[in-house]
N, C-alpha and C positions, 0 to 999 in steps of 0.2 A: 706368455706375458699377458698379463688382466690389465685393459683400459677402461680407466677409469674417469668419472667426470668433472673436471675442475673441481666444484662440491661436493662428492663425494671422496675428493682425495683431502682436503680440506679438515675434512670431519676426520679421515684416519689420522691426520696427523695431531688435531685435536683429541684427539683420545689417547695422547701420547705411542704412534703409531706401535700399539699393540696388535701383537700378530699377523701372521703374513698377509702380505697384500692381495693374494687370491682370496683367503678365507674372508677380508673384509667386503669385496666387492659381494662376494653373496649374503652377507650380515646388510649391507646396503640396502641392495635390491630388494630384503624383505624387506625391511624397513620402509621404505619409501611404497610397496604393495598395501603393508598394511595401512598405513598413512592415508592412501588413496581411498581404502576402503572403510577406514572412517569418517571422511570426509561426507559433506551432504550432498546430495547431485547437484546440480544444477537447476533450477525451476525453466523452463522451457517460455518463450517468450511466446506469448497469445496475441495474435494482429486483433486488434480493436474489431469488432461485427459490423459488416455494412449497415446491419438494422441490430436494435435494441430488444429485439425478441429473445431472450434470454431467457432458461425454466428458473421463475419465480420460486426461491424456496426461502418464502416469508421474508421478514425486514433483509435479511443477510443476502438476500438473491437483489432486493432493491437497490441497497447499499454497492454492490458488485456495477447493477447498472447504473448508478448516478456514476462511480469511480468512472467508469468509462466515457461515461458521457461526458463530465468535465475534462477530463484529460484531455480527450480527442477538439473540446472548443478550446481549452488552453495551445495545444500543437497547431490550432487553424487561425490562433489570436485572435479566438472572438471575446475568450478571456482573460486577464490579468496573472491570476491565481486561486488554486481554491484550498485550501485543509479539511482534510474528512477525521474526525474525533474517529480513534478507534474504541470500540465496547468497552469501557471500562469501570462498569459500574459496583464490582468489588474491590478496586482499590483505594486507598486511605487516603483522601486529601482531592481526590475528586469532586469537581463541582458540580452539582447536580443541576439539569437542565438545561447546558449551553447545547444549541443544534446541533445535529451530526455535522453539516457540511457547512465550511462559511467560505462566501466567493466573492472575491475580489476583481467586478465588474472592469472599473476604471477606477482610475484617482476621484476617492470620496464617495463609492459607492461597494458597500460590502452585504451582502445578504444573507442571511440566517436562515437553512434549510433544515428543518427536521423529518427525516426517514420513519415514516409507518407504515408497520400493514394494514389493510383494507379492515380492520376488525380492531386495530391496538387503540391503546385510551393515549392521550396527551395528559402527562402530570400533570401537578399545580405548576412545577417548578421550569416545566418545558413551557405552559401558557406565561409565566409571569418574564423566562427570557423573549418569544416569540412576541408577545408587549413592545417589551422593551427595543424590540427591529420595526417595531410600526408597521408599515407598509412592505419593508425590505426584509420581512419575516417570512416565513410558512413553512406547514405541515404539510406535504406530501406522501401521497399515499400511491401511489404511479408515475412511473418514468416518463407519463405523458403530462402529468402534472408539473413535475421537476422541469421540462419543456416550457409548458406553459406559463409558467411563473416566471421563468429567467428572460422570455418574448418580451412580459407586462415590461421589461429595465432593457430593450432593445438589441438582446443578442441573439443572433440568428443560428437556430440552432438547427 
């Protein structure tokens, strides 16, 4: 006798329990193998680095460290919230120029962070938003900057 498992008896009986119930339990068991094997893994959960020393690989490595670096002051509530724009500079209806990262300090204080490398140009359209945040704006080009900057509005990073 083939035991089978609640759901799996479920599904034979849903298929109008066509043919014997051995044969089904190994019609199953691929089934649910192959299932597994299309499935995607699982991404492996990365603990935050005691330090920011991260290999730099251009805007995309800086962007990796601000993520972290905000995250880990949002968990220690030195921050509110932050959104990081993800790359989306080919798709249709994109606005050009808002900052990579905007962080929500406290109530009534939000900051406009733009991600460069040590070498990248700032548009018209990224100087005419970083304007527009006045003083609560900047271009960063190091994680020591991104530091720096978030110090000038008194979070302790």
């Amino acid at each position: 006798m083939t035991t089978l498992s609640a759901e799996a008896y479920q599904a034979w009986v849903a298929e109008g329990c066509k043919g014997d119930l051995d044969a089904w339990a190994g019609i199953w068991a691929a089934r649910q193998e192959d299932q597994a094997r299309k499935r995607k893994p699982r991404r492996e959960k990365v603990p935050f680095p005691k330090h920011w020393a991260l290999q730099e690989r251009g805007e995309g490595g800086l962007q990796e460290q601000a993520d972290r670096l905000l995250w880990a002051l949002i968990r220690r509530g030195a921050l509110l919230s932050y959104y990081h724009r993800p790359d989306r500079r080919n798709m249709a209806g994109e606005m050009a120029g808002v900052p990579d990262c905007l962080v929500a300090v406290r109530d009534g204080l939000v900051l406009g962070i733009e991600l460069k490398r040590a070498e990248g140009t700032v548009t018209d359209w990224q100087t005419l938003w970083l304007r527009a945040f006045g003083d609560h704006g900047a271009c960063c080009r190091s994680i020591e900057d991104v530091e720096a900057f978030l110090r000038r509005f008194g979070v302790e990073v």
